[in-house]
C-alpha positions in Angstrom: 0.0 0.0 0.0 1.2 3.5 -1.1 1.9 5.8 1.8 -0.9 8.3 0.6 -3.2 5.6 0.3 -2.1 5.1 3.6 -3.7 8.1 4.5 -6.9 7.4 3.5 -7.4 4.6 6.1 -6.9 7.8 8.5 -8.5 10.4 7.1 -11.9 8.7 5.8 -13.1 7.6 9.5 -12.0 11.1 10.9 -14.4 12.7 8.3 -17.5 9.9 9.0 -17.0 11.2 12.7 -16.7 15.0 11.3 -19.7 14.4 9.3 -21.4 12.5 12.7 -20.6 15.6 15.0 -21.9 18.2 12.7 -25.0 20.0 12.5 -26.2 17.9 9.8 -25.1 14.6 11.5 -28.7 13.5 12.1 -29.8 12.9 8.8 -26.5 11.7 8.2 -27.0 8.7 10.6 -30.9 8.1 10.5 -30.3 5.5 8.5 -27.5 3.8 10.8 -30.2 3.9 13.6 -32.0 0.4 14.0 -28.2 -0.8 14.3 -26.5 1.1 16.3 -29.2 2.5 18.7 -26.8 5.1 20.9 -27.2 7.2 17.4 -30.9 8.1 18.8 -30.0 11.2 20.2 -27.7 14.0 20.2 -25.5 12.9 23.0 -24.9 9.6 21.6 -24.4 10.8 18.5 -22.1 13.1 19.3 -20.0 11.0 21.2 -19.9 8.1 18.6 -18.5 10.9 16.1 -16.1 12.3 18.8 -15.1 8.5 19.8 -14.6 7.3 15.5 -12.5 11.1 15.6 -10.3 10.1 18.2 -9.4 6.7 17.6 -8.6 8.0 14.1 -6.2 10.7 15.2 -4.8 8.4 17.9 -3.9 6.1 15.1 -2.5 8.8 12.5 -0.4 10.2 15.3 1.0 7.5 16.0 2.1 7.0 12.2 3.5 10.7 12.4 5.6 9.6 15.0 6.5 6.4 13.5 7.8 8.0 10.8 9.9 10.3 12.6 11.4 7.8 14.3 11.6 5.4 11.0 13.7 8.8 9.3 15.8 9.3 12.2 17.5 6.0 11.9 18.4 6.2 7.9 15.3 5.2 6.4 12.4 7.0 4.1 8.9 6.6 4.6 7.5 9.3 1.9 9.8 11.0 0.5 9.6 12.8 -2.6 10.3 15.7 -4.8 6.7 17.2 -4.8 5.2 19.4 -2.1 3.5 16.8 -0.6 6.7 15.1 1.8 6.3 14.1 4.7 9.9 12.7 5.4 11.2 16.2 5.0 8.8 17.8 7.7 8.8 14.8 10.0 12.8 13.9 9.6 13.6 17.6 10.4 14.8 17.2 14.0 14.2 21.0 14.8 10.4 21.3 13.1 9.3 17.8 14.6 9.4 18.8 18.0 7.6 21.3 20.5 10.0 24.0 21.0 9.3 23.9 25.3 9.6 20.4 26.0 11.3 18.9 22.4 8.7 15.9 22.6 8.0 14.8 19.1 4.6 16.6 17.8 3.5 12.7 16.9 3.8 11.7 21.0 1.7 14.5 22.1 -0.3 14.4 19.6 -1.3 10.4 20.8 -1.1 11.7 24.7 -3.6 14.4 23.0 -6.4 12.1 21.4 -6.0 9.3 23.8 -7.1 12.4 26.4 -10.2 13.1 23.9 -11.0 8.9 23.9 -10.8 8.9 27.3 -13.0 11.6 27.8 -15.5 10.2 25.0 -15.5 6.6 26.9 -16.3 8.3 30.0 -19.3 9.9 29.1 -20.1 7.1 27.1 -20.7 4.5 29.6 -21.8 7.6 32.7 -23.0 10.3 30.9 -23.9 12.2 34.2 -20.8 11.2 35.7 -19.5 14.0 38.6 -17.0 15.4 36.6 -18.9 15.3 33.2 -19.0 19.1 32.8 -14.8 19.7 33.5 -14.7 16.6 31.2 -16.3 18.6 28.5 -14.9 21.5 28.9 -11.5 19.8 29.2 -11.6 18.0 25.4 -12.8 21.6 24.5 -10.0 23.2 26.0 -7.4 20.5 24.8 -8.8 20.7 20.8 -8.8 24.5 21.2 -5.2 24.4 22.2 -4.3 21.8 19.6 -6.1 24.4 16.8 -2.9 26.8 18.3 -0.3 24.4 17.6 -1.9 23.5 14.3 -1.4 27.5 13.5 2.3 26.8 14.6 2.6 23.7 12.5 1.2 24.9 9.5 3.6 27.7 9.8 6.7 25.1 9.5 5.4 23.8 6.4 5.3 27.3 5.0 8.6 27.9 6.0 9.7 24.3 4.1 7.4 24.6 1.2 6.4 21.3 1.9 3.1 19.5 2.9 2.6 16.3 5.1 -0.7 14.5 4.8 -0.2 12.6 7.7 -0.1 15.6 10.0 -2.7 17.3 7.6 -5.0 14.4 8.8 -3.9 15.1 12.7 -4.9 18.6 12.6 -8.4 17.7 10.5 -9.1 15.4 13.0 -8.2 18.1 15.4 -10.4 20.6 14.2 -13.6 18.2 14.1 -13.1 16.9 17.6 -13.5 20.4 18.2 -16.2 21.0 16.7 -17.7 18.1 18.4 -16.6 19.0 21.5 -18.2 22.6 21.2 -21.1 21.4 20.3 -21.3 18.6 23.1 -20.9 21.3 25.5 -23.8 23.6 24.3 -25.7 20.0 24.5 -24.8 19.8 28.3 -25.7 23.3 29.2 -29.1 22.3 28.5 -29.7 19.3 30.8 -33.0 18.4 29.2 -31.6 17.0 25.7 -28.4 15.8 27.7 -30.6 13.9 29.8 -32.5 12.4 26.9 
């Protein structure tokens, strides 16, 4: 398999669970339903979208870094001479990691969407759990942060004139857990459709 086909297996179930967590999600799933009944309502629904999301960016992230560590000891994952080059981004030892703490942007982003699944499972299986509200607010506060470092990462392939569609997946998988997330939270300010 092609390293960008590769990147399908990621990126089509992060954009199911985008398409799951949006406003339009509803008629998106009616027809999923009768088998998969936690679809019913908007918390469910919402949740299956933010848990498809995070397993997906888990599992992307965990390529990223991969990669990285793949490159650092000779070999090339995929390279090449177009824009889209990933080993270039990911094998740059100053661009691949966070400029506080110099973890690999791959490691935190797994500690970052195993946070999110966490969260998801959580509310999942005790949706009125104590700490359900800081649990929303938390994946909303960890996705908005992650839209930051996005800006940041985005700005490195500028500066390379490169693209990597691995990380490209990580950040759209990014942005649609936090759109699920903002949306779960408006749903559990109003305790009546949370409830349902």
């Amino acid at each position: 398999m092609s390293s960008n086909a590769l990147v399908g297996v990621y990126l089509l179930p992060t954009l199911i669970g985008f398409l799951i967590v949006s406003p339009w999600g509803s008629s998106f799933t009616s027809s999923l339903v009768d088998r998969f009944p936690s679809l019913k309502t908007a918390r469910g629904q919402l949740l299956s979208g933010l848990q498809l999301i995070s397993l997906a960016g888990f599992a992307v992230s965990t390529q990223t870094l991969w990669i990285s560590s793949k490159i650092s000891e000779g070999g090339s994952f995929c390279s090449s001479t177009s824009t889209f080059s990933c080993d270039d981004l990911l094998g740059n030892s100053e661009l691949n990691v966070d400029p506080v703490l110099g973890l690999s942007w791959g490691l935190i982003g797994m500690a970052a969407f195993a946070l999110l699944l966490f969260i998801v499972l959580v509310l999942k299986q005790e949706h009125n759990h104590p700490l359900s509200e800081r649990f929303v607010s938390m994946g909303l506060l960890t996705t908005g942060i992650g839209i930051l470092i996005i800006g940041l990462l985005v700005s490195y392939e500028f500066q390379e004139e490169k693209i990597c569609l691995y990380c490209t997946t990580a950040h759209i998988a990014n942005i649609a857990a936090f759109v699920g997330f903002f949306r779960l939270r408006r749903l559990h300010e109003n305790r009546d459709e949370w409830n349902k």
